[in-house]
Residue frames relative to the residue before (quaternion, step in Angstrom):
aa qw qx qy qz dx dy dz
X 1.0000 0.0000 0.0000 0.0000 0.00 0.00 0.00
X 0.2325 -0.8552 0.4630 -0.0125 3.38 -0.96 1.06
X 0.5122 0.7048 -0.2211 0.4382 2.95 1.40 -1.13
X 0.4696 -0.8158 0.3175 0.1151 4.10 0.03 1.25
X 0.7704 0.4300 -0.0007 0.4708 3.09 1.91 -0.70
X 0.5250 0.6283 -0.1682 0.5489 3.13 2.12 -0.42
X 0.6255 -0.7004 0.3145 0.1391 3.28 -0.52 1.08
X 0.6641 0.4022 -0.1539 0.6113 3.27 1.70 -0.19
X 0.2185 0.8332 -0.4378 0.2576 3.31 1.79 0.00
X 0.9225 -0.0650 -0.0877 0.3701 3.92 -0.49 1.59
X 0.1557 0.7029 -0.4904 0.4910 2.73 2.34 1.44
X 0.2067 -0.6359 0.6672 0.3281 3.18 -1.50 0.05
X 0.3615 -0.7059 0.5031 0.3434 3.90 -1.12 0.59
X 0.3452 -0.4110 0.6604 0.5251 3.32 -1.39 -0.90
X 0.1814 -0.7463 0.6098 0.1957 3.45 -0.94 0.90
X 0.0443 -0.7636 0.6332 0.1182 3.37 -1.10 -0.17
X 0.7961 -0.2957 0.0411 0.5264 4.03 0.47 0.08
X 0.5711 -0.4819 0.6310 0.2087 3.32 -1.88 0.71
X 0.3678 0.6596 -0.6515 0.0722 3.81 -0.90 -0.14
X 0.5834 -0.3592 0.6656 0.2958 3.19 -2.25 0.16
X 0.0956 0.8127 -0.5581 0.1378 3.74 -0.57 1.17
X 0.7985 0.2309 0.0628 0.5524 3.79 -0.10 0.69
X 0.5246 -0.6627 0.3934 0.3617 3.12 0.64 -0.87
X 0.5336 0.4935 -0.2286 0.6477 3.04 2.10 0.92
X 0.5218 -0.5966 0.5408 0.2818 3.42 -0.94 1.06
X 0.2377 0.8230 -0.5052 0.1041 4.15 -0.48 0.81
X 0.3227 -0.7438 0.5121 0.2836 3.19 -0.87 1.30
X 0.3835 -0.7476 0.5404 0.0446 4.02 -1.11 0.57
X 0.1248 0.8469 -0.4925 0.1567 3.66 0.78 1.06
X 0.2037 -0.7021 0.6125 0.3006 3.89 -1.03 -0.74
X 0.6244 -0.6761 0.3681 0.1322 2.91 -1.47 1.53
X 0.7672 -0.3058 0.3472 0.4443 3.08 -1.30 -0.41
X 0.7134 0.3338 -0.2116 0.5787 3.88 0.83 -0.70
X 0.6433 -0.5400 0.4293 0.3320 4.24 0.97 -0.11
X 0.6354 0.5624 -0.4401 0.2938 3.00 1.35 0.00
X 0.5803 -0.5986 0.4476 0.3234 3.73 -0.74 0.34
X 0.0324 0.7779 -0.6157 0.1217 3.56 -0.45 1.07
X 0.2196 -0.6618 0.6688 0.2578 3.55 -1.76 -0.29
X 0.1990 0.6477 -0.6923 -0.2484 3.15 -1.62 -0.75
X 0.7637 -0.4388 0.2332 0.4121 3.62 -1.51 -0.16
X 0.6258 -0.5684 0.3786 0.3766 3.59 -0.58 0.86
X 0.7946 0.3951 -0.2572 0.3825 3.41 0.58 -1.05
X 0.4538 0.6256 -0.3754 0.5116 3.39 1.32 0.02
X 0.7872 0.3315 -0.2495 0.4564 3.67 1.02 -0.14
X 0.6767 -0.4467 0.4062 0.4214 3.86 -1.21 -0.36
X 0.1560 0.9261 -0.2956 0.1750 3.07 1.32 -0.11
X 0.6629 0.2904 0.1236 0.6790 2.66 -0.16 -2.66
X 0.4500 -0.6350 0.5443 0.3132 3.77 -1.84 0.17
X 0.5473 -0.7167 0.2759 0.3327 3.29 -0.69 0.34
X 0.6160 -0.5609 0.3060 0.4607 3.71 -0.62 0.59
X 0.6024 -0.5012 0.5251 0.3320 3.28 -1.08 1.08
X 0.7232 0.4573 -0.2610 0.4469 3.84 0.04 -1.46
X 0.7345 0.3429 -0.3790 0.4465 3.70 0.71 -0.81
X 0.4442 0.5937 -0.5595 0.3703 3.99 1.04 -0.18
X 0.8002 0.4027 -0.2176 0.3875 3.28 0.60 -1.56
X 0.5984 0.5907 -0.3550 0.4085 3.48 0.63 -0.84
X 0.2194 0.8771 -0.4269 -0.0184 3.69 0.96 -0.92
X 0.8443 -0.2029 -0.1081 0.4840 2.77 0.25 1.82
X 0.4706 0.7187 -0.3803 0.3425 3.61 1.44 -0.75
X 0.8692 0.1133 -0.0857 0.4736 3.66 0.36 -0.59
X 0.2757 -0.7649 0.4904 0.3137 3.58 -0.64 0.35
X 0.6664 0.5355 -0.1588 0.4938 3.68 1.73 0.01
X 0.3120 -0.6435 0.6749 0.1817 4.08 -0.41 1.58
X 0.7589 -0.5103 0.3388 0.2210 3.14 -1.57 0.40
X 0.7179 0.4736 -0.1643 0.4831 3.10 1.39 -1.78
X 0.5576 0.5883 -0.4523 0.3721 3.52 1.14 -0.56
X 0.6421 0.5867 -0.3494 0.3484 3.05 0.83 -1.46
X 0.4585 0.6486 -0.3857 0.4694 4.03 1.15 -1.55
X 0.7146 0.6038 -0.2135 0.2814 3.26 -0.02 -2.07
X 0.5254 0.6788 -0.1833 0.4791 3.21 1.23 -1.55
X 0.7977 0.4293 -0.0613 0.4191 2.96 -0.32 -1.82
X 0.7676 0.3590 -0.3612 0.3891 3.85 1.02 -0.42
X 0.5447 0.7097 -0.2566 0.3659 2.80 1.67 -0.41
X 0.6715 0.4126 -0.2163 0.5763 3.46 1.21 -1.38
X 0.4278 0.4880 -0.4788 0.5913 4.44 1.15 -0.02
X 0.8005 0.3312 -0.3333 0.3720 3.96 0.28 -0.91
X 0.7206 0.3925 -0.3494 0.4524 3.20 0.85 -0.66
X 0.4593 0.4476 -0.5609 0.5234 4.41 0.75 0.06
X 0.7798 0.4009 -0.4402 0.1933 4.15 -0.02 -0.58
């Protein structure tokens, strides 16, 4: 667990599969009691980590493309 805020934050899980779930990318592991659970892939070690956040380390809270993304968004949403 990676995710900084999550109560299991620098647990290892018992994984058990990766899948498209919902319409979200979710890893599928089993708890402490066996029961079968998810959460969001990206919230684990899973997925690798963005190239930009290695380097950025910590320096920005903002990837380039988001920022783009941004910017078209607030142009679409003033017309």
């Amino acid at each position: 667990m990676t995710h900084p805020f999550h109560p299991l934050y620098r647990q290892e899980l018992d994984f058990v599969r990766r899948r498209s779930h919902w319409g979200g990318d979710r890893v599928f592991y089993r708890d402490h009691h066996g029961h079968l659970t998810s959460m969001p892939a990206h919230w684990t070690n899973v997925i690798p980590e963005d190239p930009f956040v290695t380097m950025a380390r910590g320096r920005t809270p903002f990837r380039g493309d988001d920022l783009v993304a941004l910017v078209a968004l607030v142009a679409r949403l003033r017309s």
